[in-house]
Residue frames as a rotation matrix with the C-alpha (Angstrom) as fourth column:
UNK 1
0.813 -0.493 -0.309 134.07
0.520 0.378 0.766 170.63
-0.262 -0.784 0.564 123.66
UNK 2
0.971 -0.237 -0.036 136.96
-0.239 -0.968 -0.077 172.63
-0.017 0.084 -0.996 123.89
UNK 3
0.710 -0.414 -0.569 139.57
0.037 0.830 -0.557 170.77
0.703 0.375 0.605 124.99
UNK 4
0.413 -0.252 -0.875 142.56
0.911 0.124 0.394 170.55
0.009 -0.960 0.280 127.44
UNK 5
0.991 -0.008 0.136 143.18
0.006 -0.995 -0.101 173.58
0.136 0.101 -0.986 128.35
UNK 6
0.637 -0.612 -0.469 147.00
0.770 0.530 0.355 174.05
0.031 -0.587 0.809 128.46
UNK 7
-0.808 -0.519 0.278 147.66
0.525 -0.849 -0.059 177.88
0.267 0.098 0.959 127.55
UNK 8
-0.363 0.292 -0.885 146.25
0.199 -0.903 -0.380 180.76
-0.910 -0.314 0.270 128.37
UNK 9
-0.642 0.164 -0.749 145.21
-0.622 -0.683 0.383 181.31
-0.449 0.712 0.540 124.69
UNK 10
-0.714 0.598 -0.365 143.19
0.043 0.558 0.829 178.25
0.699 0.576 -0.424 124.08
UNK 11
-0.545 0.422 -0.725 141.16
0.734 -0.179 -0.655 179.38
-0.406 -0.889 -0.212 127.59
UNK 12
-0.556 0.364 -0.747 140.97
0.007 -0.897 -0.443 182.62
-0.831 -0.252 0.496 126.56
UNK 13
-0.887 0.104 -0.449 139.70
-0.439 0.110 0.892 181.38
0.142 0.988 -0.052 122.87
UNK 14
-0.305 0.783 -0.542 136.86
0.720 0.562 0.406 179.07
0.623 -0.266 -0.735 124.50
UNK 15
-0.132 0.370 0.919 135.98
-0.114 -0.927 0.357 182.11
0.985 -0.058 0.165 126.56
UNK 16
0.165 -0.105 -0.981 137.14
0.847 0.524 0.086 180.62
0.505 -0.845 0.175 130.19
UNK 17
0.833 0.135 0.537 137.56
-0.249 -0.775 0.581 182.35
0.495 -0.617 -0.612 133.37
UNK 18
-0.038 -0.817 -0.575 141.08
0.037 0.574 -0.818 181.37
0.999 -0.052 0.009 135.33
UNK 19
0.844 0.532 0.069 140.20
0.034 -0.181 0.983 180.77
0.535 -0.827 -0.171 138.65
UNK 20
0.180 -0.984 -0.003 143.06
-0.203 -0.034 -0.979 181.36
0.962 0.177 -0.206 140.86
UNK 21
0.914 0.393 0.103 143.51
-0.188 0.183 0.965 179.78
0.361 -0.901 0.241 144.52
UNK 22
-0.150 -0.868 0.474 146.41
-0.900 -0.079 -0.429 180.93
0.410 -0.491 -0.769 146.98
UNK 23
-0.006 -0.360 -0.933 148.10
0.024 0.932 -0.360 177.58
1.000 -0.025 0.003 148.74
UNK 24
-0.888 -0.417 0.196 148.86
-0.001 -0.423 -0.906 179.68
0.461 -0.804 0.375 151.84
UNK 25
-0.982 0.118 0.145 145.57
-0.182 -0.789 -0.587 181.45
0.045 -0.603 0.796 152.44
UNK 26
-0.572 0.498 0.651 143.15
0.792 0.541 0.282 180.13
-0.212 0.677 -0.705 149.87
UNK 27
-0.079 0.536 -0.841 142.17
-0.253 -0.826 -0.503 183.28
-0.964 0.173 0.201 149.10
UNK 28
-0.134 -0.279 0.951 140.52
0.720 0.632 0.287 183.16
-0.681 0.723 0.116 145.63
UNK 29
-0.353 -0.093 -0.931 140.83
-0.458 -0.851 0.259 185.38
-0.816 0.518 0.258 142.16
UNK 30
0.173 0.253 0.952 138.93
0.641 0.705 -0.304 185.50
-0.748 0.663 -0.041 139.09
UNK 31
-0.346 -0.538 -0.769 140.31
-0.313 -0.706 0.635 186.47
-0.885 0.460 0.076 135.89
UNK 32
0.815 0.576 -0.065 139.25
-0.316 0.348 -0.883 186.44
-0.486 0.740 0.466 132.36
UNK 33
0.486 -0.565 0.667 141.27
0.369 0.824 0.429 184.81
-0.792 0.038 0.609 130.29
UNK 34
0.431 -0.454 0.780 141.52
0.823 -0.158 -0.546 186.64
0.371 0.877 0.305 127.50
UNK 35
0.932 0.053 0.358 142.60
-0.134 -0.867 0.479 189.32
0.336 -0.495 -0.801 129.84
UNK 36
0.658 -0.313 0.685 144.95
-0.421 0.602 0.679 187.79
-0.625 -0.735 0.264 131.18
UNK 37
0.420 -0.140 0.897 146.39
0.845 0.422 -0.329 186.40
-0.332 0.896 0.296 127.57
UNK 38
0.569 -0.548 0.613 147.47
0.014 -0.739 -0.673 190.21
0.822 0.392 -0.413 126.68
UNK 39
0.589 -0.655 0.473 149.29
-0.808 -0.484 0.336 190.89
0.009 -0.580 -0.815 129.63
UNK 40
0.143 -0.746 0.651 151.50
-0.239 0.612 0.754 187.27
-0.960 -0.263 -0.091 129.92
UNK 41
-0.815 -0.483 -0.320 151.29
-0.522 0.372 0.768 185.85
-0.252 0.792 -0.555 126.14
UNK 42
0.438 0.823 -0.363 148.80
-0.865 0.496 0.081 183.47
0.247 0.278 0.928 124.28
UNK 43
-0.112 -0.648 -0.753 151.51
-0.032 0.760 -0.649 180.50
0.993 -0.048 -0.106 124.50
UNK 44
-0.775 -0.450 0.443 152.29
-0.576 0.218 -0.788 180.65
0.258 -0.866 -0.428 128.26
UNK 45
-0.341 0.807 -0.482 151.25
-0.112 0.475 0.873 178.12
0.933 0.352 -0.071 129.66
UNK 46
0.610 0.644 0.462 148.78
-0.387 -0.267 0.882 177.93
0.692 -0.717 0.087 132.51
UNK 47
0.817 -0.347 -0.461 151.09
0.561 0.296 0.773 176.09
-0.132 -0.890 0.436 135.18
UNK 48
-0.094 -0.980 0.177 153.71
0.885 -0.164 -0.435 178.42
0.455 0.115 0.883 134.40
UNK 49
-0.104 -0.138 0.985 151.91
-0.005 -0.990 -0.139 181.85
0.995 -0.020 0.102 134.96
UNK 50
-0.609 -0.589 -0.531 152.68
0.709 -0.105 -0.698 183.50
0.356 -0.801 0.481 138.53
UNK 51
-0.071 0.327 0.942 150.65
-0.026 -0.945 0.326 185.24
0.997 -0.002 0.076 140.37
UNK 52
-0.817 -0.535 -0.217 150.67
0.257 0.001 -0.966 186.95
0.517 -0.845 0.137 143.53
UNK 53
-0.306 0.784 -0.540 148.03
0.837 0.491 0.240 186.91
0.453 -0.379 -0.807 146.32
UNK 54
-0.251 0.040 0.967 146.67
-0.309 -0.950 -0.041 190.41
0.917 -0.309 0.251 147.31
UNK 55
0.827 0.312 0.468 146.02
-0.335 -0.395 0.855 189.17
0.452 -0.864 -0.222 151.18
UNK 56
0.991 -0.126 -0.041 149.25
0.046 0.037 0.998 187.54
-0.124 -0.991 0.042 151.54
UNK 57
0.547 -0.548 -0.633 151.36
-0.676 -0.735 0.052 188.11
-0.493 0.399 -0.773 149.10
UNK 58
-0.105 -0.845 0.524 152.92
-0.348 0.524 0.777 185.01
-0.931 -0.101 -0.350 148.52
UNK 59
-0.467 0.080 -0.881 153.07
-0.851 0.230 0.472 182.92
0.240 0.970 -0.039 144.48
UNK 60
-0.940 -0.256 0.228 151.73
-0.251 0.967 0.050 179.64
-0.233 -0.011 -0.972 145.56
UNK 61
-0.158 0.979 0.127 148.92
-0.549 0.020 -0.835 179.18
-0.821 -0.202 0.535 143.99
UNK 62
-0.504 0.460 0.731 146.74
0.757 0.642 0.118 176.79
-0.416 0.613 -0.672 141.55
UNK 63
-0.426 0.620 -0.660 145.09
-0.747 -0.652 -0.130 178.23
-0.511 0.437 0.740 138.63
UNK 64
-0.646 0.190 0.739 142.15
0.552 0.785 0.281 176.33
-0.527 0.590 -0.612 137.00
UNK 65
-0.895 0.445 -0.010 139.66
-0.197 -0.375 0.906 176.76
0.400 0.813 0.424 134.06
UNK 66
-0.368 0.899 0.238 135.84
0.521 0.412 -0.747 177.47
-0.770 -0.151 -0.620 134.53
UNK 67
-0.724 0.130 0.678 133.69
0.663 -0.140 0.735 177.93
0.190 0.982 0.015 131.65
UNK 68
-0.813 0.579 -0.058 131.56
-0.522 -0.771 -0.365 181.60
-0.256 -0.266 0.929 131.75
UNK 69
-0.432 0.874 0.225 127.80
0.884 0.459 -0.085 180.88
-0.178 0.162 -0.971 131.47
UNK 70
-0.667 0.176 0.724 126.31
0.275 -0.845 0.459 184.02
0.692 0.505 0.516 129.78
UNK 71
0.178 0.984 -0.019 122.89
0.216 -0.021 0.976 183.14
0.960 -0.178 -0.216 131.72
UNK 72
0.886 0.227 -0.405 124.25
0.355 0.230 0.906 182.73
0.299 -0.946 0.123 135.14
UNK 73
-0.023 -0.893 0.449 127.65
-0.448 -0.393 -0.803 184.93
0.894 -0.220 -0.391 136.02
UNK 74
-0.252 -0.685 -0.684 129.95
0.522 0.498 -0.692 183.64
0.815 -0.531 0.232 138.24
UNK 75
0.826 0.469 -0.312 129.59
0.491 -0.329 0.806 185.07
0.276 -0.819 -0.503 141.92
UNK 76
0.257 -0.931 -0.258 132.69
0.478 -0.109 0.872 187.49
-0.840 -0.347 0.417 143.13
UNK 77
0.401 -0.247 -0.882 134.37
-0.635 -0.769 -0.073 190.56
-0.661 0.590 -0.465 141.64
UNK 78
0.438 -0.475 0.764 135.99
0.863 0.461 -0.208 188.81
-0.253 0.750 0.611 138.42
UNK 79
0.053 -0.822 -0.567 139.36
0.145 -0.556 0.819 191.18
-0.988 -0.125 0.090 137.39
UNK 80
0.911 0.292 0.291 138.86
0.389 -0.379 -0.840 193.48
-0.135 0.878 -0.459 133.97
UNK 81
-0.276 -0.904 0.326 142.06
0.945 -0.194 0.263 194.71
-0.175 0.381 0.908 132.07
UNK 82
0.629 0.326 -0.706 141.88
0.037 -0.920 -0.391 198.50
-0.776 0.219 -0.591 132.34
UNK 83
-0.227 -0.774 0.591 143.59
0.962 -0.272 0.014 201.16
0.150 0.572 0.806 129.98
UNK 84
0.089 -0.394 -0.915 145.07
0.326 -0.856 0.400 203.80
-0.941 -0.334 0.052 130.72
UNK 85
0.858 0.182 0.480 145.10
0.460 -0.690 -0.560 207.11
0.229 0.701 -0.675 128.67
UNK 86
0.027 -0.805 -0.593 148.40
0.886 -0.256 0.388 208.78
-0.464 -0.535 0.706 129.00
């Protein structure tokens, strides 16, 4: 058991996915966590981070925790931290 999830770094430690679901549109987004963890902080916590919907733009949205299953990926494009080469 993992426990409650209340940062971004104890998600991304238990190897969670952050589902993300606009208020407006319900459009939804999946993100790894530890992805997600470099770009805001390990600390922040999960009702705090912001994100913005790509069909309507707006912040309102719910993020919750689902746990990957190795055997059985999730369905739906799930969002990879690139890098860039400069």
């Amino acid at each position: 058991m993992a426990g409650p999830m209340d940062s971004v770094g104890r998600a991304a430690k238990a190897n969670m996915l952050l589902i993300v679901e606009c208020g407006h549109c319900y459009h939804v987004g999946r993100f790894r966590a530890n992805d997600v963890a470099k770009v805001v902080g390990w600390n922040k916590p999960l009702e705090t981070i912001r994100f913005r919907c790509k069909r309507c733009s707006r912040t309102n949205t719910m993020v919750k925790t689902q746990f990957i299953d190795q055997d059985h990926p999730p369905k739906g494009y799930i969002w990879v931290l690139q890098k860039f080469k400069l």
